[in-house]
N, C-alpha and C positions, 0 to 999 in steps of 0.2 A: 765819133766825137764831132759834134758840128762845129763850123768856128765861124763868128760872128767878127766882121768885119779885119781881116788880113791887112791888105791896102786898100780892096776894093771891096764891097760884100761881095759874098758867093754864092751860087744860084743852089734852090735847092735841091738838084739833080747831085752837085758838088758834095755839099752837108750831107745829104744822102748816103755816098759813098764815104765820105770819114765816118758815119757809124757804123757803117758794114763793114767797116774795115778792124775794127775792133774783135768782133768773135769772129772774123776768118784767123785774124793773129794767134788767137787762142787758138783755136785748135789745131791751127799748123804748129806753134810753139810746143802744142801737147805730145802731137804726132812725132817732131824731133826729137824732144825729148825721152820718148817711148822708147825709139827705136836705139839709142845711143844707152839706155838704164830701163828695162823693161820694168822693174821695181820700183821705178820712184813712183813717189808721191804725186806727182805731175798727174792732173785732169783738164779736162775742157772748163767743168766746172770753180775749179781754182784758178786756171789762170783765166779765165774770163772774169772771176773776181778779182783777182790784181789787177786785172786792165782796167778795170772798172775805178778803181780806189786811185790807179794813175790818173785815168781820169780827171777825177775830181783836183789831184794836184798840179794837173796842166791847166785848170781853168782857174787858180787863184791868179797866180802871174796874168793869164790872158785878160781876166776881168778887171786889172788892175790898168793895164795897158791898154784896154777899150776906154776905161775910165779917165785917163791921161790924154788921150789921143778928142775926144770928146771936146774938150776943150783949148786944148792947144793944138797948133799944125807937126804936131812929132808925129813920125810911125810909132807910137810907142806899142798899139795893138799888134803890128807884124811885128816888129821886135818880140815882145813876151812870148806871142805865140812860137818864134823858131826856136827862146828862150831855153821855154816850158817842155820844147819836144825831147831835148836833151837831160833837162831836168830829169824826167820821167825816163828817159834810156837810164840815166843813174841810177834812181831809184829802183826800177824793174830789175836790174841789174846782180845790184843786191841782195833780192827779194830769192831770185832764179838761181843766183849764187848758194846763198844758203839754204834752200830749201828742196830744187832740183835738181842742180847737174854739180858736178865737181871741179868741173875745169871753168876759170877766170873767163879766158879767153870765147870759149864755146857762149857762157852767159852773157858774156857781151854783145855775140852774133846776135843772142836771140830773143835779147833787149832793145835790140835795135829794131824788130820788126814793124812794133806798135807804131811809136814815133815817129820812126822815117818814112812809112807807108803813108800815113795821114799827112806828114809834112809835104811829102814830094806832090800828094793830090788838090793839097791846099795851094803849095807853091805856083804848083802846074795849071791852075784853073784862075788864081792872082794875077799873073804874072809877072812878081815878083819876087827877088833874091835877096835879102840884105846879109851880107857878109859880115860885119860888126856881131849882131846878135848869135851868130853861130860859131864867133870867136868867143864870147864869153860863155855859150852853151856848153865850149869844149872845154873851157877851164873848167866849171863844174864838173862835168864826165870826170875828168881828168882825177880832181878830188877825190869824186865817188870811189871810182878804180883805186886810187891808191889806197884808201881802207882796204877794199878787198884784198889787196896784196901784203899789206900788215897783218891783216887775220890768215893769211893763207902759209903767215910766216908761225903762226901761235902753232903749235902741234904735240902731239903726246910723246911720253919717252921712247916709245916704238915711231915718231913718226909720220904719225896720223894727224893732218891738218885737222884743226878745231872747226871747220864748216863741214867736215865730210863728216865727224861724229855727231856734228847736228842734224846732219842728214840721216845718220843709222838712227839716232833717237826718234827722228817726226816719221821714221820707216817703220820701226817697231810698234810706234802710238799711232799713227793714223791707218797704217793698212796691213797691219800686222803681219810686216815682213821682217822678222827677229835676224835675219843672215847677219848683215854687216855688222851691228851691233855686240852677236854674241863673238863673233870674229872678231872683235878688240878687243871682249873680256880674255879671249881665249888665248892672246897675245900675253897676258899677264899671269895668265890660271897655275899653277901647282900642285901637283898631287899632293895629298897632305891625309894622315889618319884621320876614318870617321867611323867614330863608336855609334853602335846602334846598340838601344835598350828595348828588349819583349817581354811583358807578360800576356803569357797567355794563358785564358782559362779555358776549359770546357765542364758544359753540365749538358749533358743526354747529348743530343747530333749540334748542340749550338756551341759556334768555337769563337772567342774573342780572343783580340789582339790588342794592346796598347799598344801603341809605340811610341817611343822618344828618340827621332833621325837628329844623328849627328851633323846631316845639313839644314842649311836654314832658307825658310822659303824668301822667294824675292830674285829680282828687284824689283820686277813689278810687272805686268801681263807684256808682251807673252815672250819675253827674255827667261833663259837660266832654269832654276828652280823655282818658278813663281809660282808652279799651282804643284807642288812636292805632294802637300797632302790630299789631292785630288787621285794622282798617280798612282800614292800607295794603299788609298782607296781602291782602286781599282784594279791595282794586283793583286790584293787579298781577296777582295772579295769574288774574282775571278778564280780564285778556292775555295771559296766557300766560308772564307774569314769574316765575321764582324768587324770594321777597322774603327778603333781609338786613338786619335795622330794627338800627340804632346805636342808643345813647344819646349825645345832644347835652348839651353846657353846661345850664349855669341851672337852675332848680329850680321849685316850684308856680306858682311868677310868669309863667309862661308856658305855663301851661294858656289852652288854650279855654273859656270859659264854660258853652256849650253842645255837647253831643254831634252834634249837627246842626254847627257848625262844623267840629268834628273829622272827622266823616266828607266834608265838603266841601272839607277840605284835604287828605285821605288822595286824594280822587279829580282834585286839584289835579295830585296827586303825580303819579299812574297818566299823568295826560294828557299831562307832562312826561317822561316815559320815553318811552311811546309817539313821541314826535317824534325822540327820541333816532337816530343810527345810528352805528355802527361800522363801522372797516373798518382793515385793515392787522393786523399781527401786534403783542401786545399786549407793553411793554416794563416790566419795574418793576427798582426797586434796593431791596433790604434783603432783609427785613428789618432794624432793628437797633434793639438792646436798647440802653438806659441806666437809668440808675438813682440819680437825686438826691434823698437821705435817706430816706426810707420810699417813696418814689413810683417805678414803674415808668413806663419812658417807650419804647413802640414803634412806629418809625418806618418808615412804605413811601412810593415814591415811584414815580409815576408819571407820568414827563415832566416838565413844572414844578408835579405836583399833588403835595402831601403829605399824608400822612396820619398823624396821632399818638395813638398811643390810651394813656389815663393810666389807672395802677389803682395802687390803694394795698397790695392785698392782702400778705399775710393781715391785715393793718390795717383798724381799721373806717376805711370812708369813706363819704361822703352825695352828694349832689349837687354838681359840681364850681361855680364861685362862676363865673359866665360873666366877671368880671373878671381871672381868670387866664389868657384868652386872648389879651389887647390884647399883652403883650409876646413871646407867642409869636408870633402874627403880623404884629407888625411887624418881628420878625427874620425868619419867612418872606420878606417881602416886601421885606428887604433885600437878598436872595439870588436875588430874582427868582421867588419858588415863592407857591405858594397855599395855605393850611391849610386843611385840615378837623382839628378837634378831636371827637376820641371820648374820653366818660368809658364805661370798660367797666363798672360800676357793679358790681364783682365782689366783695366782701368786707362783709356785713354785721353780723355781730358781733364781729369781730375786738377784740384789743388798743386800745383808744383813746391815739395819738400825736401829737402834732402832725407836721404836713406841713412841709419846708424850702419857702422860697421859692423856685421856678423863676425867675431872673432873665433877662434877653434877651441877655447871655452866655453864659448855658445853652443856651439854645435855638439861639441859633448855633450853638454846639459841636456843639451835636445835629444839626444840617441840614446844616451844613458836611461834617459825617462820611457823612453816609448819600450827599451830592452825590461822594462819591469814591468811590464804588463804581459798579463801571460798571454798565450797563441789560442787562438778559438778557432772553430773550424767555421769556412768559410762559403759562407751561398751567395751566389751571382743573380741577377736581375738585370735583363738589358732592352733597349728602346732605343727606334731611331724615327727622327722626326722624316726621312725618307723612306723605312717599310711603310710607316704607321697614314703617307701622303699628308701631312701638313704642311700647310704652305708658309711661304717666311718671302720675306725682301728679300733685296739686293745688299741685305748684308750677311748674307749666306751661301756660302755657297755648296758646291756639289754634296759634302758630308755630310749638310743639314748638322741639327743639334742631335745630339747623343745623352742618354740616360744610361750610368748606371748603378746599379743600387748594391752596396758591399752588405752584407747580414750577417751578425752573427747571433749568436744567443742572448744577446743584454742588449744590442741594438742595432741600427738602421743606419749607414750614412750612404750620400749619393753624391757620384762625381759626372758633374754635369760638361759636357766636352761643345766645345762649338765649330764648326767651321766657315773662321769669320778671321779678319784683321782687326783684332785687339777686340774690345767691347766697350762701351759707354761708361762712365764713371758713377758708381752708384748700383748699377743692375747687379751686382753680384750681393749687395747687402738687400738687396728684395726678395732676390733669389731666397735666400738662406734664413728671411724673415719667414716668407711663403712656404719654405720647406719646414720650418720650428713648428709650424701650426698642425701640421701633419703627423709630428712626432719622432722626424727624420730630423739626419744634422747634415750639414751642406759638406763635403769634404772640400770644395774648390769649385768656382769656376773656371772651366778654362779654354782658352781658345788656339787655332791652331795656328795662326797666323798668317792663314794663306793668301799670295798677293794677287789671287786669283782677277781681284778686282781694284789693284792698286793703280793710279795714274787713269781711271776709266769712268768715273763719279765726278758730279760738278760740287764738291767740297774744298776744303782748305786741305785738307788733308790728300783728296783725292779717291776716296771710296768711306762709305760709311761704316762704321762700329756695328758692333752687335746691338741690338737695342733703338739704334738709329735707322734702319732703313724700313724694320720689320715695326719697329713702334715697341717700347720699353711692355707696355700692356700684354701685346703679342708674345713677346718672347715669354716672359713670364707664365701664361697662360700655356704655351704649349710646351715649356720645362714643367708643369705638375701634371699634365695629363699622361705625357711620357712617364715623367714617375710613379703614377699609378699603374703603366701597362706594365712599367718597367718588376715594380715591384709584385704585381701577379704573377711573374713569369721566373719568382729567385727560385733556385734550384739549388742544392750544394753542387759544388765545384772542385775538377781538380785542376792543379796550376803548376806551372812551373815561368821562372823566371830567366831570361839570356840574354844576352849578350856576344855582338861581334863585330868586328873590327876589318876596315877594307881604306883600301887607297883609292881618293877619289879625288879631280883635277879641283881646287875652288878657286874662285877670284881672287880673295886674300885683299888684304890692306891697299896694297900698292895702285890697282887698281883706279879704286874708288878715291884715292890721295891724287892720282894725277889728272881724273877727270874732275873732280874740286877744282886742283889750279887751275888747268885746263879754260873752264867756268869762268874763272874768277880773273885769269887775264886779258880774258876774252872782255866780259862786260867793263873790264877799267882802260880796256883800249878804245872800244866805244863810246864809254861816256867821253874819254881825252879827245878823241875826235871829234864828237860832235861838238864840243868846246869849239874847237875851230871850223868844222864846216856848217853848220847850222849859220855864225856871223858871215863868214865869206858867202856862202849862197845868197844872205840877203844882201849885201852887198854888192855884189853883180845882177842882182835884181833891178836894184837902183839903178847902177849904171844903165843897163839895157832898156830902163825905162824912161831913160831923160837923155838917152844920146839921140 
């Protein structure tokens, strides 16, 4: 930083060394920092941009005080200037607080470096000391620090200061170091039952998998179970399985804590198929449509197994409330059948409505109907937009889009799978337009919800829909060619359907309830403070400008 007129001006040998003095700070600050958290986020390149951003906030005060000093005989420019070095120790303070190191005390050392290094060479070549302005430099400090110390007092029910979880969050997002992070989910985690649903078919050496995990992907890359249906992708298919990942009930509350869980129950999965076998000619009844108040309801049935997959589309919808299953299937199972619940999770910025109550009248109605249709036997047809290499966005991830095509003797439907977080509002009634023209009927869009890409896209949301990254055209475009390959290749098929059931750690409620508060006393501490320091700072401004 140069600084123009102290008491005396300074030569520019002086100036010279105040900007040099700037990235030595950084990178020594980096290097301490390193050495004390080898994980943080701390680079040359970031704190040499905080130095830089201080910068600019030591040279309002200063130019302020040059401008005062101009015309009257005040030091008001060596005032601002010893002012503004403290100013900026606050501020950096803060900065290295919350984003680098843990400890108050240690961020204040290394807050200090900028500042004081330029002050002592500005000082030193002046030769001049005013004492005043570094008495009001030190009430600010003072200020600053005690925020930090009020935020250091905020902490979770395990504990855990609210600056060191915003340190595991910008650890996880900027250098995707998941540790500390998933080490406070795991503070709260409980084993808890997770049902897992498989159909599988096979027709000649080619073996598919549905699956519906009873965890749910998220919270968002690369915490937990964020990329689940990449995982059990890749367990299957490391047998030789075609993988088709559902979205299940329930919401973030049923994330795994840790990604090592996740992949340990994707390979849960893998080993329960593998046991699987089939045999016999493969029979289903339906599809069939309903449609109670904004909600689609499609139902397949296979043997005493059902299947219903809910989508609200073109309606926004979220995560289905896993309490809206209990009276679905308890009506299943007054009928003698088994549920699997799929939320297609297909509509994410749609109209906002409310949803009617599905009552267990409904559901009867619903199951009662599809049990009167008789069993057909059944031919498979499968496609994936990764054998077949087509390309898509970034709103796709590893699974790519999936085709496939149910046949039986009187007709055609095809369940179109994504692996994406949520899809565009609208693309599934294109879909299913572009599929009518064909002669096929849509069973469902649906996507897997994976947060593969959650928190990593410059959106409001944070990563793009289906529809959205790849371009509505595209997707569309490569769900009919898939349906084409899909449906050259139906074969009859034998099936069978399963189910099983495992104890696995998840997050749960609590969790996600205390990092809310957490959040939320955090920013009203904030704003309450800067109520008062934001006026007192400019008020010792003043002073130190006119004393």
């Amino acid at each position: 930083m140069g600084v123009a007129s102290i008491a005396r001006p300074l030569s520019l040998e002086t100036n010279a060394e105040c900007i040099v003095a700037a990235p030595v700070a950084a990178f020594l600050m980096t290097g301490l920092i390193r050495v004390t958290d080898h994980k943080s986020i701390a680079s040359a390149r970031r704190l040499f941009g905080l130095l830089f951003v201080s910068t600019l906030i030591w040279i309002i005060p200063l130019t302020l005080g040059v401008a005062v000093s101009s015309f009257t005989r005040l030091h008001a420019g060596a005032n601002e200037f010893i002012f503004g070095a403290f100013l900026v120790w606050g501020f950096e303070s803060i900065v290295i607080n919350g984003a680098f190191v843990r400890n108050t005390l240690m961020a204040l050392v290394l807050a200090a470096i900028h500042p004081l290094s330029i002050l002592v060479i500005a000082i030193f070549a002046g030769g001049y000391l005013y004492l005043y302005p570094a008495v009001t430099g030190l009430l600010a400090l003072v200020l600053t620090v005690g925020f930090l110390l009020r935020l250091e007092n905020l902490k979770t029910k395990h504990g855990i200061p609210a600056l060191q979880v915003l340190q595991a969050f910008l650890k996880s997002w900027v250098v995707q170091e998941p540790g500390d992070l998933e080490g406070y989910f795991s503070n709260y985690a409980r084993s808890e039952s997770v049902v897992t649903d498989v159909v599988l078919t096979e027709s000649g050496e080619k073996r598919i998998a549905f699956v519906l995990p009873g965890v749910h992907p998220g919270p968002f890359f690369p915490v937990g179970s964020y990329n689940l249906s990449e995982l059990i992708r890749r367990a299957l298919q490391a047998k030789g399985v075609a993988p088709v990942v559902l979205h299940g009930t329930g919401g973030h509350e049923r994330n795994t804590p840790t990604n090592k869980l996740a992949a340990a129950y994707a390979a849960e999965i893998s080993q329960f198929v593998e046991t699987l076998s089939v045999s016999g000619r493969g029979m289903m009844r339906g599809p069939v449509h309903d449609k109670v108040g904004i909600t689609n309801i499609t139902s397949l049935a296979f043997g005493n197994d059902i299947i219903s997959i809910i989508s609200n589309s073109p309606f926004l919808s979220d995560d289905l409330d896993p309490t809206s299953v209990t009276d679905a299937s308890a009506a299943a199972a007054n009928l003698g059948l088994r549920l699997s619940m799929v939320d297609a999770h297909n509509s994410v910025d749609g109209e906002s409505r409310p949803q009617s109550q599905i009552t267990r009248d409904d559901w009867e109605s619903i199951f009662a109907r599809v049990l009167t249709l008789p069993e057909r036997p059944l031919s498979v047809g499968f496609a994936s937009s990764t054998e077949m290499g087509l390309k898509l966005g970034s709103d796709v991830s590893d699974g790519g889009i999936c085709v496939t095509v149910f046949a039986t003797d009187d007709a055609k439907s095809v369940l179109v799978s994504a692996d994406s977080n949520n899809a565009a509002s609208g693309l599934r009634e294109r879909i299913a337009e572009e599929m009518g023209k064909t002669g096929a009927g849509l069973i469902e869009l649906c996507t897997s919800d994976t947060h593969n890409f959650a928190a990593r896209n410059r959106t409001s949301r944070g990563y793009f829909a289906l529809g959205e990254g790849s371009g509505r055209d595209a997707v569309v475009e490569a769900v009919m060619k898939l349906t084409a390959t899909a449906e050259s290749k139906c074969a009859p098929c034998a099936l069978t359907v399963a189910r099983f059931e495992t104890e696995t750690p998840l997050i749960g409620t609590e969790s996600l309830d205390d990092f809310a508060r957490l959040t939320k006393d955090a920013i009203t501490l904030s704003k309450g403070y800067a109520r008062i320091l934001v006026p007192a700072i400019l008020l010792l401004t003043a002073i130190t400008l006119f004393y």
